[in-house]
Every structure is written in C-alpha cells, then in structure tokens.
C-alpha positions in Angstrom: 42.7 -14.2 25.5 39.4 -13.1 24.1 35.9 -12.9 24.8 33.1 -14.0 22.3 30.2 -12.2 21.9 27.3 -13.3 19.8 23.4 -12.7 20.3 24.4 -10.4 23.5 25.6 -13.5 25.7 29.7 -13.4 26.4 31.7 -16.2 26.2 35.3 -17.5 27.5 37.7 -15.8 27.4 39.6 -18.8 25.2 43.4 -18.1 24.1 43.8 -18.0 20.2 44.5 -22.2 20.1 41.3 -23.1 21.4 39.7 -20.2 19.7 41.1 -22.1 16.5 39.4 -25.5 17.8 35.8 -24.2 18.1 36.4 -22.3 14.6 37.7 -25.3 13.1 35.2 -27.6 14.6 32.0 -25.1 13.9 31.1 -24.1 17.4 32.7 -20.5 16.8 31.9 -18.9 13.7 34.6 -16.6 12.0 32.3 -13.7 12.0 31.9 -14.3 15.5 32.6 -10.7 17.5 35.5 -11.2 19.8 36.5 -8.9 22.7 40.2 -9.1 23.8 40.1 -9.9 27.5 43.2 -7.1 28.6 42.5 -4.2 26.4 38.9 -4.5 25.6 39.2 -4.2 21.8 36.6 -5.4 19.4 37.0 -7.4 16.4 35.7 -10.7 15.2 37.2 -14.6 15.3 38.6 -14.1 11.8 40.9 -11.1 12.6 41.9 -12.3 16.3 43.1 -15.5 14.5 44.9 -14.1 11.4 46.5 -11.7 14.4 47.6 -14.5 16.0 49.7 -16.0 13.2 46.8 -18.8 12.8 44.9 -20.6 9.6 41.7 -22.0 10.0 40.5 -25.2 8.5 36.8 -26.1 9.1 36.6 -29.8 8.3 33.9 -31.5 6.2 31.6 -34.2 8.2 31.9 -36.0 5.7 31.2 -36.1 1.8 27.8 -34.7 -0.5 26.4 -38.1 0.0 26.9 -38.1 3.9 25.9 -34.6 4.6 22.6 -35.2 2.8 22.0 -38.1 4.7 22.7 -36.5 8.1 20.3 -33.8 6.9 17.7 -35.8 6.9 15.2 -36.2 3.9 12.2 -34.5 6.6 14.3 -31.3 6.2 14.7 -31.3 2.9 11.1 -32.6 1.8 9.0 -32.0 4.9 5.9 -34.4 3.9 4.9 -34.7 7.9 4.7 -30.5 7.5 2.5 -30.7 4.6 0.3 -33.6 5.8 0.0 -31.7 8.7 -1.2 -28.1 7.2 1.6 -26.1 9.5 2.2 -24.1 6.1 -1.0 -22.6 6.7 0.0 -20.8 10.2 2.1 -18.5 8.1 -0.4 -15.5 6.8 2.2 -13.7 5.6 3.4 -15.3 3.0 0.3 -16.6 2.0 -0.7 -13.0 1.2 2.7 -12.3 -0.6 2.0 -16.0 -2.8 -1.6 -14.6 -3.9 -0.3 -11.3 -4.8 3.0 -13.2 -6.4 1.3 -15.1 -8.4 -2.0 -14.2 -9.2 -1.1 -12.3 -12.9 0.5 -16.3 -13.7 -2.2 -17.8 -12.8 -4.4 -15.2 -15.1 -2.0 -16.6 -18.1 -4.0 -19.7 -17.6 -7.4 -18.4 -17.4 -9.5 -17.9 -20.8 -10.6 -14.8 -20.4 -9.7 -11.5 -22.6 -11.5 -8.1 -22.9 -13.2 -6.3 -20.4 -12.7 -8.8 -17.5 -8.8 -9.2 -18.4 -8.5 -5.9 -17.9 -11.1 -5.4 -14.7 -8.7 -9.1 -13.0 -5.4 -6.9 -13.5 -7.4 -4.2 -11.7 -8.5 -6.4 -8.9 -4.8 -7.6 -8.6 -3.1 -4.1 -8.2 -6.6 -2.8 -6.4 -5.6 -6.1 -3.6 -1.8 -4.7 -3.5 -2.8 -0.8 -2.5 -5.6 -2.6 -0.1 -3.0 -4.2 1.5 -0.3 -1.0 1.9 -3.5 0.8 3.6 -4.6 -1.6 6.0 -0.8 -2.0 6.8 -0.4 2.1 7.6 -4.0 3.1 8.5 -6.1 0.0 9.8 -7.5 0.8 13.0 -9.5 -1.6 15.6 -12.9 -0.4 14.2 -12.0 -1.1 10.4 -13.0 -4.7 9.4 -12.4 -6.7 6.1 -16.1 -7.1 5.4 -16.7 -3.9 5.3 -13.6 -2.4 3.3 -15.0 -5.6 1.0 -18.3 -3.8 0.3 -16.8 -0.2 -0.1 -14.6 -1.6 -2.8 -17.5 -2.8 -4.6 -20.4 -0.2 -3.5 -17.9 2.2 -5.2 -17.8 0.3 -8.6 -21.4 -0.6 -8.2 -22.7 3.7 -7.9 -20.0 4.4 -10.3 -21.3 1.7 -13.0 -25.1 2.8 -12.4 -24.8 6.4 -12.3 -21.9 6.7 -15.1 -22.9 4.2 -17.3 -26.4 3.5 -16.6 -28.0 6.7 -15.8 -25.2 8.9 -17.7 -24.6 11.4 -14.2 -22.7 13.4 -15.5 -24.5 15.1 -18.4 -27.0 16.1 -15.2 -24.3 18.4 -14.0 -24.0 21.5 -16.5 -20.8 22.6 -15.3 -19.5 19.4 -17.0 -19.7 21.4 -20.5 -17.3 24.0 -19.4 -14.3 21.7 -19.2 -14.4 22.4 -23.2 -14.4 26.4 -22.6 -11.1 28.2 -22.5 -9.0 29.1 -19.9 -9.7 29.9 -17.2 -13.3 29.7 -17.5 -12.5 25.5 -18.0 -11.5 25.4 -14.7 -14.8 26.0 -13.4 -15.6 22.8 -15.5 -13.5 20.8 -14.2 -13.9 21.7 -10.2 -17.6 21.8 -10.1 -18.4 19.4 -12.9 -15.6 16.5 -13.1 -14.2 17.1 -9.3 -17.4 17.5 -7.5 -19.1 14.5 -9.6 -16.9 12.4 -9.3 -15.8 13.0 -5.3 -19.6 13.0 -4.5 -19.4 9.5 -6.1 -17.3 7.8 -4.4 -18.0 9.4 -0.5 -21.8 7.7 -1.1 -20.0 4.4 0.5 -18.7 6.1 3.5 -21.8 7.8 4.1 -23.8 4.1 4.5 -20.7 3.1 6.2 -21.7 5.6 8.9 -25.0 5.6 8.6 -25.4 1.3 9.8 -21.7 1.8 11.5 -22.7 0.5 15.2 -20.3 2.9 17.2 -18.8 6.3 16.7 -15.8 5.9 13.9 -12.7 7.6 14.7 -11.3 9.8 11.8 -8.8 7.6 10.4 -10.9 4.6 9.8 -12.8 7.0 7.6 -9.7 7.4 5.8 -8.5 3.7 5.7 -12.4 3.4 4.2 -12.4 6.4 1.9 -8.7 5.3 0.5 -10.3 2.5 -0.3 -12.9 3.7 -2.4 -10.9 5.8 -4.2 -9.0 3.3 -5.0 -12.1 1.5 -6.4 -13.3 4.2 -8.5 -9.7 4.7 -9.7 -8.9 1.1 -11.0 -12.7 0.8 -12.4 -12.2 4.4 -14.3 -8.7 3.1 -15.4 -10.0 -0.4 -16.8 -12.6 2.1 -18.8 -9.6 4.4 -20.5 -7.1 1.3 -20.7 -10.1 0.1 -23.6 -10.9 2.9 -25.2 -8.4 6.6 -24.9 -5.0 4.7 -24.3 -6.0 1.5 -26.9 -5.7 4.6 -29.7 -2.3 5.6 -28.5 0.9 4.6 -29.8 2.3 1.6 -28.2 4.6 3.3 -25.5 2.2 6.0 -24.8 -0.5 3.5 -24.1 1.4 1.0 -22.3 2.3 4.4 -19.6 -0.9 5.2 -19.4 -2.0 1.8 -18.5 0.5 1.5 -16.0 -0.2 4.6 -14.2 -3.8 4.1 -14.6 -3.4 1.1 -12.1 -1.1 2.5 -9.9 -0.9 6.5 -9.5 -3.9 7.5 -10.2 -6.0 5.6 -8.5 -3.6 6.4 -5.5 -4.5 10.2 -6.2 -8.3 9.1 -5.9 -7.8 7.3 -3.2 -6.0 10.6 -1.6 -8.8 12.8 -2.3 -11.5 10.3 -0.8 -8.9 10.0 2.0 -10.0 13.9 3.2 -13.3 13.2 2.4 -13.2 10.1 4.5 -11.6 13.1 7.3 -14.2 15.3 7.5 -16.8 13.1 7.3 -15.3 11.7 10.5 -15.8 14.9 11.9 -19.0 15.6 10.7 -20.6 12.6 12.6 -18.3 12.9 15.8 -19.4 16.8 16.2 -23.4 17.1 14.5 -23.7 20.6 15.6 -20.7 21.1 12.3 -21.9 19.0 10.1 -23.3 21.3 7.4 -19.8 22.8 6.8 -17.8 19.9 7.8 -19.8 17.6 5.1 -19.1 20.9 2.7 -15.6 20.5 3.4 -15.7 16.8 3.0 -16.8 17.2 -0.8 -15.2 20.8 -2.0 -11.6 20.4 -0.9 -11.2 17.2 -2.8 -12.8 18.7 -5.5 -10.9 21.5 -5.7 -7.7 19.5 -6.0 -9.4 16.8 -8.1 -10.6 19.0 -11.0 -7.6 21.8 -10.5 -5.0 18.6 -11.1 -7.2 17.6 -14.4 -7.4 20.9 -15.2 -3.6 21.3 -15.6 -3.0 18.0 -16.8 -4.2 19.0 -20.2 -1.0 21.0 -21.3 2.5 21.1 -21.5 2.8 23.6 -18.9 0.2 22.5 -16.8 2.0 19.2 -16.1 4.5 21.2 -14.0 1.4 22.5 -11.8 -0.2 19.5 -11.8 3.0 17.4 -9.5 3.3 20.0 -6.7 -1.1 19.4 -6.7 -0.4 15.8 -6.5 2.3 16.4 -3.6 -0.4 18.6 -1.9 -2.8 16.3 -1.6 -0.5 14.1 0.1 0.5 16.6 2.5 -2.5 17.8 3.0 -4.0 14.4 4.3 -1.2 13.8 6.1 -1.5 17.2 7.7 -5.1 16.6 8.9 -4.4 12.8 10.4 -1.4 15.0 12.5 -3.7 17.7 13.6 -6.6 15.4 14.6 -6.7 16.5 18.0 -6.5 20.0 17.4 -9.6 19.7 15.5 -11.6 17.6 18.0 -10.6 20.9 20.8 -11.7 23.3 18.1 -15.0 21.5 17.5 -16.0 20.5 21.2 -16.7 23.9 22.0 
C-alpha cells in the first residue's frame, strides 16, 4: 500500500493494482511521489510499480484526429481571447516581446547612419532600464521621470559636447596627452570630473522640483540611469568614428561593449553620485562636502580606469577599478543607515 503525494495533499493509500489503474487511466502520474504506507519510504509511481512486478500501459483516447477534436479548436486558436484583449493583462511578456523583437523590426525600418546606431542604443539603453528598476526601483521613482533623465542626460551631453565644445574649457583636459603620471591628472580632473559633472546636472533638477525628500537609493536608480544615457549616447559617437577605423573584430568588440559594459561602468559611477547627492539634500548642514564627494569619487575612478586603459599593463589595473566601483556602490546602499546616524548629529 502506498500513499501519493503531489502538490502537498496525500492521497490513498491504494495497493500496487489500483495504483496501476489510475496510472494507466491518467489520474496518477508516474512521476507521482509515492510514500509506502508501513515503512514510510519515498519513491515515485514508476518505481513502486516496477517494484511490484507491474507494466504500465497509458491508453490513447483515441487517435490524432480525435484528440484534436476533444481539444477543442478555442485552445488551440483562442479567437474569443484575442477578440477580447486578455493578452494584454500579461505585462510581462509584453515587455520581454518589445525587447525580443525590437532589433527585427529595425531590419524593416529605412534608416542607416547615425540614427541606426543611436535605435540599437535605445534598445540595449531599454534592457539595463529595465535590470535597474527590477533591483533598485523604489516607491518614489516614477517612469516619467527616469524618461526625462534618460534624455536630459543626452540633451546636456549634446549641447555642451558638441555644441558648446565643454571640454576644451577645462585645461586639465590637455594633460591626458602628458606622460605618466602627470596624465593622470588629465584624466581625473579633466575627462572624470567633466564628464561626471555632466551627467549628475539631471539629478540635481530631479531634486531640485522633486516634491518630497528622496531617499538614497532612488538617487541611485536615477543616477544609473543617466549614466547609462551618457554611456550609450558616447558609445553611438565612437561606434562612427574610433571603432569604424579598426579592423573588423576589433571594432565589432568595441561596439559591443560600448553598449553594454561601459555604459554600465557610467551608470556605476553616476550610481555614487546619485548616493551622496541623496545625502546632501537629506542632511543641508553637509552639503558642501557631501556634493564634493558626489562629484570627486566618481571622478577619481572614472578618469583612474581611462587612465589605465591606455596600455597593456594598465588593462590589469583597470578590472579590479571596474570591480571597485561595484563594490563600492554596493557598499554605500549597505551602510545607508550608518550614514544617516553619522550625519544627524
């Protein structure tokens, strides 16, 4: 005699021929899990059955024809589903269709050049969107406004870069062609500080019209996002112009990680900014140093992982830098109450 267990629920006990009945007939699957009734042992249908010296035989209801039939063509082709919109209810895979198939439906699109490039950007910009909002939305964060962040970033980046030229304004810029070590300098105080200062801009408006206090890791969510903005809009800039003079496998890298790890590294650094920031608003009386902190540590690891990334040897520095930053953020979102003690006082 033995029990059946399935979904939690027991069942029986049945001895091994009737057990065979409700396997043969369907109602008992073989996979079932089975508990013998005196000793308490667990196995399944299948080997409580082939213990008993027994051979199932499921029977067919029927042919191909007449299974079909009992089917039912609403469960094969559910028109009243359609007419009715119920596919709609499901969100979820909605979102996973638009980020499925929105590079096919690009094939079908006339477009080339600059705004091929910037679409591909959007589509792998919408995938990181959605990984943040799935690990650091909050109640305050809204869709609107990571919207306008995404393109407020592009926007300042477009006018002052591209427009205005910003960073021939910042003379440390020049150094990044001096030698080492003095390059450093270069690239911390000209590339790092220009382009963190950049993209925080956003969250500063974001805080300045935001309606209620926002708690340190929306900021993040918010300044993940613009990094990610200036990373994919930089990237669509380089994937035209440095990597289109590489060789093919070089370039084709390059473009890849120009959508996907680097603008996650921006996005990172904006993260901390986003941070302290947070802080900076939450406790005014440290806002001079918290705002300093918001833009020099990003900086620092912005400009010393470009720095590096311009030799051979440098490369090996420039992964634990990467791995840092990571920590680093993820060290700050842990210690966010030790920081709020510290800066009550």
């Amino acid at each position: 005699m033995v029990y059946i267990i399935r979904n939690n629920q027991q069942y029986g006990p049945y001895d091994e021929q009737t057990l065979l009945s409700y396997v043969n007939s369907g109602q008992i699957l073989l996979c079932d899990i089975t508990k013998d009734a005196n000793t308490s042992e667990i196995g399944t249908a299948r080997s409580s059955l082939k213990k008993a010296g027994l051979h199932t035989n499921v029977s067919h209801k029927g042919g191909l024809v007449t299974q079909l039939r009992n089917i039912g063509s609403e469960l094969i082709i559910p028109k009243a589903s359609f007419i009715s919109k119920q596919w709609l209810s499901d969100k979820r895979l909605l979102m996973l269709a638009l980020v499925g198939l929105f590079p096919s439906v690009l094939m079908f699109m006339p477009i080339g050049g600059f705004m091929l490039f910037y679409m591909i950007a959007l589509y792998f910009s919408a995938i990181w969107g959605l990984f943040f909002f799935y690990f650091f939305k909050t109640s305050q964060v809204s869709i609107k406004t990571t919207v306008i962040v995404f393109f407020a970033t592009q926007i300042f980046v477009f006018l002052l870069w591209d427009i205005l030229g910003a960073p021939t304004f910042n003379p440390f810029y020049y150094l990044t062609k001096a030698s080492f070590p003095i390059n450093i300098f270069g690239w911390v105080l000209g590339v790092g500080l220009t382009e963190e200062f950049v993209k925080l801009l956003p969250l500063l408006i974001i805080y300045r019209i935001a309606k209620e206090p926002l708690v340190p890791q929306t900021m993040v969510f918010y300044g993940l996002m613009s990094g990610i903005a200036f990373g994919v809009f930089e990237g669509v800039q380089y994937q035209m112009t440095v990597n289109a003079q590489m060789e093919y496998s070089a370039s084709f890298f390059m473009n890849i990680a120009r959508l996907t790890s680097l603008p996650f590294l921006h996005a990172i650094w904006c993260g901390i900014a986003g941070y302290f920031i947070a802080f900076a608003h939450l406790y005014p009386k440290y806002r001079i140093s918290l705002y300093f902190l918001a833009l020099i540590i990003p900086a620092i690891l912005h400009g010393l992982y470009d720095s590096c990334c311009n030799s051979l040897p440098g490369m090996i520095i420039a992964l634990p830098i990467m791995v840092g930053g990571v920590i680093l953020l993820m060290t700050y979102l842990k210690q966010g109450v030790n920081y709020q003690s510290k800066l009550r006082n």
